[in-house]
BAROVEX-725239 format. One record per residue (C-alpha): x, y, z; residue in three letters; residue number from 0. Coordinates in nm, 4 decimals, padded with zeros to 6 digits. Layout:
[atom [X, Y, Z], 'ALA', NUM],
...
REM end
This chain:
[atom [00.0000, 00.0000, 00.0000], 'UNK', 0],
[atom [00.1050, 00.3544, -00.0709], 'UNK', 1],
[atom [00.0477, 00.6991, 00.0422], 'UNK', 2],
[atom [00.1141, 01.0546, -00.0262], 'UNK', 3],
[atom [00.1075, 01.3484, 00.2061], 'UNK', 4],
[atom [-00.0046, 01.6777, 00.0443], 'UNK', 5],
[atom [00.0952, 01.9679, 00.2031], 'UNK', 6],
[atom [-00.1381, 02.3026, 00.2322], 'UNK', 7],
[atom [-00.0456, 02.6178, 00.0787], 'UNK', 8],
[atom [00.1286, 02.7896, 00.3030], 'UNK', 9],
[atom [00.1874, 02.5758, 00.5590], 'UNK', 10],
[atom [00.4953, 02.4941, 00.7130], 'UNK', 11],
[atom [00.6687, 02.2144, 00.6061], 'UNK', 12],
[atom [00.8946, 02.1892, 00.9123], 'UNK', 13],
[atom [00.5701, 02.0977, 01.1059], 'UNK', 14],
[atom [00.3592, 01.9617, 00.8670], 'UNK', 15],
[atom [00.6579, 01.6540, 00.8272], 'UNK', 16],
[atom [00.6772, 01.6546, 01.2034], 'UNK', 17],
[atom [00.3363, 01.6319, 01.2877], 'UNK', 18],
[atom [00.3334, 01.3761, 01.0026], 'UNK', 19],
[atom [00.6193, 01.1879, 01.1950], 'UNK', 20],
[atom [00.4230, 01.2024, 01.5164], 'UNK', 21],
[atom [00.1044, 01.0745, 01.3578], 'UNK', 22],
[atom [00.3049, 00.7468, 01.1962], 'UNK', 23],
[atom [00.4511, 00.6906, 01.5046], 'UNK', 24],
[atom [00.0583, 00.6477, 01.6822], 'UNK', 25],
[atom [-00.0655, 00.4238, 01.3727], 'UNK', 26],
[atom [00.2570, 00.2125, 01.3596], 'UNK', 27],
[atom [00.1582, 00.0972, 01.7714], 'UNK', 28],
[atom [-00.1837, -00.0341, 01.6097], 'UNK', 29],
[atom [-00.0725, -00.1503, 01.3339], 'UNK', 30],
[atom [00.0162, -00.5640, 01.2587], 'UNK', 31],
[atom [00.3697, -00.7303, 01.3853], 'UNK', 32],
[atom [00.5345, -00.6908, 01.0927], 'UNK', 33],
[atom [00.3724, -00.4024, 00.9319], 'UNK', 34],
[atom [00.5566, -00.0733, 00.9006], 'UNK', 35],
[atom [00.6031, 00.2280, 00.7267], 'UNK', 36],
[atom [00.8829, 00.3288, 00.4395], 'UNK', 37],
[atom [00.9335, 00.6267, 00.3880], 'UNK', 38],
[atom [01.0037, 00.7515, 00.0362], 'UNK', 39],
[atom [01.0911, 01.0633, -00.0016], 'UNK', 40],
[atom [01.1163, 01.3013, 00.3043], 'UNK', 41],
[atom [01.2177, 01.6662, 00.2712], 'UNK', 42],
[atom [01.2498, 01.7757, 00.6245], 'UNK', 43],
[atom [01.6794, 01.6536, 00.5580], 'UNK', 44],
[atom [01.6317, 01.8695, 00.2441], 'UNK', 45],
[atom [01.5180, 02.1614, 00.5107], 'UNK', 46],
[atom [01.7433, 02.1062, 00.7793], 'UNK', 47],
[atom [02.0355, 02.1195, 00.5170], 'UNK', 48],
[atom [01.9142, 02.4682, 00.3425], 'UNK', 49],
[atom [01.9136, 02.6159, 00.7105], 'UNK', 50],
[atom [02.2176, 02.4593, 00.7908], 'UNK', 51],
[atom [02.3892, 02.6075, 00.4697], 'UNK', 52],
[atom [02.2245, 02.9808, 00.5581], 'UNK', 53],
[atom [02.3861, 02.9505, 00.8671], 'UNK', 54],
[atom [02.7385, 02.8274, 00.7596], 'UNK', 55],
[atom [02.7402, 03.0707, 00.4606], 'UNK', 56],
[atom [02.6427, 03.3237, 00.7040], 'UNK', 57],
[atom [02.9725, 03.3072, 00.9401], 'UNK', 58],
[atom [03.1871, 03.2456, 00.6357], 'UNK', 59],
[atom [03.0679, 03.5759, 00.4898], 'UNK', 60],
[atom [03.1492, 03.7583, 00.7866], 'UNK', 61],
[atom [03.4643, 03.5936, 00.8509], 'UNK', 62],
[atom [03.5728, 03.6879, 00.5171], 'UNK', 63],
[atom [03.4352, 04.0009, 00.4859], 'UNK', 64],
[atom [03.6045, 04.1265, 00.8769], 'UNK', 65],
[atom [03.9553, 03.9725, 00.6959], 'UNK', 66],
[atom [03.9412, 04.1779, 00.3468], 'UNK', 67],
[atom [03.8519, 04.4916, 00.5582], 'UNK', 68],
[atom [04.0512, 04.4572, 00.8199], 'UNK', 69],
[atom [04.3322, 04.4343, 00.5348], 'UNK', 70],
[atom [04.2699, 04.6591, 00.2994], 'UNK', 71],
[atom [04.1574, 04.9278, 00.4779], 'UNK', 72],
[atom [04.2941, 04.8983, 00.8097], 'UNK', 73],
[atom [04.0031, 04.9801, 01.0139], 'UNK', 74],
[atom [03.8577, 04.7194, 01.2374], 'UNK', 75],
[atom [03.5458, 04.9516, 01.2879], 'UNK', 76],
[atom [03.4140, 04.9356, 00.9223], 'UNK', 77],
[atom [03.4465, 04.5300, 00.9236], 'UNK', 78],
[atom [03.2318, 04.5051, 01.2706], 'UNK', 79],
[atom [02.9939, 04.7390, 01.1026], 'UNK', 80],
[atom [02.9589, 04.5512, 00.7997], 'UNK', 81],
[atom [02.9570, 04.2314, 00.9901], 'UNK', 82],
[atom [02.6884, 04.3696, 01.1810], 'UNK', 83],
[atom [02.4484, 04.4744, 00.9099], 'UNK', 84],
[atom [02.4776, 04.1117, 00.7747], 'UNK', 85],
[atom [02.2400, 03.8812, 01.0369], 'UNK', 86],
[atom [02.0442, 04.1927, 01.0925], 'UNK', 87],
[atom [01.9468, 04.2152, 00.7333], 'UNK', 88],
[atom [01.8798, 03.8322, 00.7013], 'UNK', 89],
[atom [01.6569, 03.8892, 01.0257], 'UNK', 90],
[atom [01.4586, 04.1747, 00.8782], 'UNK', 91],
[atom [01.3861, 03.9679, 00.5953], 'UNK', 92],
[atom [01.2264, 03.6740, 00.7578], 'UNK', 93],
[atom [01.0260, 03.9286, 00.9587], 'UNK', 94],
[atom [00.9187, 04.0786, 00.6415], 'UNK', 95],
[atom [00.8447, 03.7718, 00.5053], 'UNK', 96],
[atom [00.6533, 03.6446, 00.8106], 'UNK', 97],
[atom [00.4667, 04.0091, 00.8103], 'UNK', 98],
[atom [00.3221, 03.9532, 00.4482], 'UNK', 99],
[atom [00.2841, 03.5867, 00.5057], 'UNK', 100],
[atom [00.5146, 03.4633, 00.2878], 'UNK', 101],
[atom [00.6447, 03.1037, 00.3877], 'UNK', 102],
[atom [01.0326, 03.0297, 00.4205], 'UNK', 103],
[atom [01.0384, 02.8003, 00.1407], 'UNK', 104],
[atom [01.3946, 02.6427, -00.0184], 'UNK', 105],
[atom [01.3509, 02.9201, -00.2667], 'UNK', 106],
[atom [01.3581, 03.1829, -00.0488], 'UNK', 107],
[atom [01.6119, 03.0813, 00.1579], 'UNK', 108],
[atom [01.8242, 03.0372, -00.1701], 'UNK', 109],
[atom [01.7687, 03.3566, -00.2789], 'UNK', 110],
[atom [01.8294, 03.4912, 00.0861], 'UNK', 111],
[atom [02.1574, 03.3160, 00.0767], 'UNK', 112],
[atom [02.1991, 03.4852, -00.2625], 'UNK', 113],
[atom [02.1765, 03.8443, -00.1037], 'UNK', 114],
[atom [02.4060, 03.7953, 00.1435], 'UNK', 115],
[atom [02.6732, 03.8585, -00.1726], 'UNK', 116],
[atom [02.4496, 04.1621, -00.2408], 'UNK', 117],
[atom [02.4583, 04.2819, 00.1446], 'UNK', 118],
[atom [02.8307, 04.2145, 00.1636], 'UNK', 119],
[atom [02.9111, 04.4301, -00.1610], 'UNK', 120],
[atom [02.6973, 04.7367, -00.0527], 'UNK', 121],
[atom [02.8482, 04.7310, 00.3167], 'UNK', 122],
[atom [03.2113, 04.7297, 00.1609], 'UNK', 123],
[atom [03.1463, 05.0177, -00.0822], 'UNK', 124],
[atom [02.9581, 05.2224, 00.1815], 'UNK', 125],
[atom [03.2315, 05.1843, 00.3948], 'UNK', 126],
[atom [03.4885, 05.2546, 00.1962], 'UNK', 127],
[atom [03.3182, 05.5661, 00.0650], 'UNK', 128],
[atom [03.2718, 05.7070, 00.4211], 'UNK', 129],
[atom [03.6772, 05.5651, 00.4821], 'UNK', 130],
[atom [03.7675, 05.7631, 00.1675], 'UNK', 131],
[atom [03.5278, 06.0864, 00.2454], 'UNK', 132],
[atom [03.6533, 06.1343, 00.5984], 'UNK', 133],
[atom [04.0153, 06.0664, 00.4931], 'UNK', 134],
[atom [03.9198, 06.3672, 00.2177], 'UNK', 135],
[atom [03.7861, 06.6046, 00.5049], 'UNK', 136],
[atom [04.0797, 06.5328, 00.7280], 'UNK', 137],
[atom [04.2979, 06.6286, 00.4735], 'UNK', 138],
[atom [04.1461, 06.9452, 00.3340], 'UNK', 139],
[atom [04.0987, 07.1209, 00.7504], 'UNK', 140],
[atom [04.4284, 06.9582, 00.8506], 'UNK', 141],
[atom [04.6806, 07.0351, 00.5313], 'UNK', 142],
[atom [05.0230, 06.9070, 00.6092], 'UNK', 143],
[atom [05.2940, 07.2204, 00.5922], 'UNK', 144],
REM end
């Protein structure tokens, strides 16, 4: 005998699975010596590994990103600042999401784990525009002789 378990738009599929789990596990006590499920196909590993990857991808980025900084422009400051706006812009987005009711699906964490590239880029240039506009200002009031 087979079955399939169809999922709800818009549900979550972290609980849907689990509940799922939970319900098996009650029907497998009444069920026959002998009888027992197989699963097929389950995508809660597919789920656990996309959130797994945000959340290495997210310390590599900002281990990188404090290293290039930290090198190239010699100012510890603008790498925790860029570090900084990285989680808090991946939290802001999940809130958003959650706000218009948008489900966390393996898309949107893909594409989530896309902008991090985005988030990293536009942290760098703003800080190196503000490095390179103060350096400018310090310059021009405090002219060397």
């Amino acid at each position: 005998m087979g079955g399939i378990v169809v999922m709800r738009y818009g549900e979550n599929a972290d609980k849907v699975i689990n509940a799922v789990k939970e319900k098996m596990k009650d029907v497998q006590k009444g069920l026959p010596e002998g009888v027992t499920f197989k699963t097929a196909y389950d995508r809660s590993e597919l789920i656990e590994a996309a959130i797994g990857n945000i959340k290495v991808k997210l310390v590599e980025e900002m281990a990188v990103v404090a290293l290039i900084v930290i090198i190239f422009l010699f100012h510890w400051r603008s790498a925790l600042s860029i570090i900084i706006q990285i989680p808090i812009t991946i939290a802001i987005s999940f809130i958003l999401l959650n706000m218009f009711g948008i489900s966390s699906n393996i898309m949107s964490l893909t594409g989530i784990a896309l902008a991090i590239g985005v988030i990293v880029d536009n942290g760098i240039i703003m800080s190196e525009n503000a490095y390179r506009h103060l350096s400018d200002y310090q310059n021009q009031h405090n002219p060397k002789s």
